[in-house]
N, C-alpha and C positions, 0 to 999 in steps of 0.2 A: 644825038647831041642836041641841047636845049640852048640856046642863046640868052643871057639874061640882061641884053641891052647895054652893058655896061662897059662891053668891049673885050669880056671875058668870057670863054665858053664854059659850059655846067655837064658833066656828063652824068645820064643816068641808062643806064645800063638796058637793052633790050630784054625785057620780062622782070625785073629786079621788081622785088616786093613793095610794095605801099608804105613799106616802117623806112624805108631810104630816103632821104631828101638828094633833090637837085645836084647841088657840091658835096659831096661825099668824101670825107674826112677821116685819112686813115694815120695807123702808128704801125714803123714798121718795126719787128725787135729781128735781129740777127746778128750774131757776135762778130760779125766781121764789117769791119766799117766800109771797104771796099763794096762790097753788095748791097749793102746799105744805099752807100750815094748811089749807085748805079740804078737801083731798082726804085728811089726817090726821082730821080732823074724822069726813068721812063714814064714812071705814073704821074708828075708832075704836066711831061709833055704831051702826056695823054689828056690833060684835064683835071686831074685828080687835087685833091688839097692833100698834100704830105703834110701834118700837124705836128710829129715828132718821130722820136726815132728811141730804142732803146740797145741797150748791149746785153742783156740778159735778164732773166725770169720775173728775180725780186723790183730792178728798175722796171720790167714790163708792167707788170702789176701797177705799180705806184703810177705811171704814167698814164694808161688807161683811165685810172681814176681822176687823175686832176685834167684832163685833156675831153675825156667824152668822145671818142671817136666812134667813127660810123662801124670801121673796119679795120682791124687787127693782121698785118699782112705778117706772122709769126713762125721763126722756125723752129724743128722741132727740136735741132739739139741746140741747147743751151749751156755756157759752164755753171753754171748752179743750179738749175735744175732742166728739165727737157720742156718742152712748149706744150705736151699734155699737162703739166704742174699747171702752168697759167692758164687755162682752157677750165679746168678744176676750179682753180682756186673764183676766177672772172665769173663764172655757172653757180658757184655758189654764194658769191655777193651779190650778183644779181637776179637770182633768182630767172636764171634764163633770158632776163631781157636787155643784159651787155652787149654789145659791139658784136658784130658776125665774125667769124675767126676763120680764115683763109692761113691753113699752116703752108710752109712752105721746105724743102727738104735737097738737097745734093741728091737723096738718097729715093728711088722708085716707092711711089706709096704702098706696093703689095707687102716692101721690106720691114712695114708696119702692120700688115695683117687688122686684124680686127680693131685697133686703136683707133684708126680713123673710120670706120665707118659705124663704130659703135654710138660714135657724139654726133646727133642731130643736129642739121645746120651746121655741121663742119665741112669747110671745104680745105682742099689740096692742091699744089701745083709741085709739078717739079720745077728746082732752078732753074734751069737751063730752056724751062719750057716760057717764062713767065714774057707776057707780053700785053698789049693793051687789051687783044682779043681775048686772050686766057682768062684773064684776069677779069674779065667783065663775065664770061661765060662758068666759072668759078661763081662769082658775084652772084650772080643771077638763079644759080641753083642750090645759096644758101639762103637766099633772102626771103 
């Protein structure tokens, strides 16, 4: 943890790449508003800057865009499309250099097989697993 005087602390993550700044500014997308606040919550108390929040693919997209964030905390299933659509669509407007994407899922990552380990710099957590530790060690091995 980095202190920046100000009375607020700045978390940057143990080993986290050189392209992350200090406060680290995430969007979370998850159609359930519930897990939403909850996982706002935690990453707030951890330090983190929550900058928005979306309820699904097409809003994700759009918000990314107008927002800038560090970090995409995205789950996979969406009602309009699934969280690989926005992983696509973010990799091809940006040409690789958008926001780190930390999907997130109810469901065991094996239960996606090759989808997530085919997209470089994707990371995973399950819900139930997600915590300031995770989330940093995630962080840290997509950065």
């Amino acid at each position: 943890m980095i202190n920046d005087f100000s009375g607020s602390a700045r978390i940057h993550p143990q080993g986290a790449g050189r392209n992350l700044p200090a406060m680290i500014r995430i969007v979370i997308v998850d159609d359930h508003a519930g897990f939403r606040a909850q996982a706002r919550m935690l990453l707030e108390a951890s330090g983190f800057d929550v900058v928005g929040e979306a309820e699904d693919a097409a809003n994700a997209v759009a918000l990314v865009h107008e927002l800038h964030p560090d970090v995409v905390l995205l789950d996979v299933q969406l009602p309009d499309n699934d969280g690989f659509w926005v992983v696509d669509q973010l990799s091809e407007e940006n040409n690789g250099n958008g926001p780190h994407i930390i999907m997130i899922s109810s469901r065991q990552a094996r239960d996606y097989g090759s989808r997530l380990t085919s997209v470089p710099g994707l990371g995973f957590i399950h819900k139930p697993e997600l915590s300031r530790s995770r989330f940093e060690e995630v962080l840290a091995d997509v950065s």
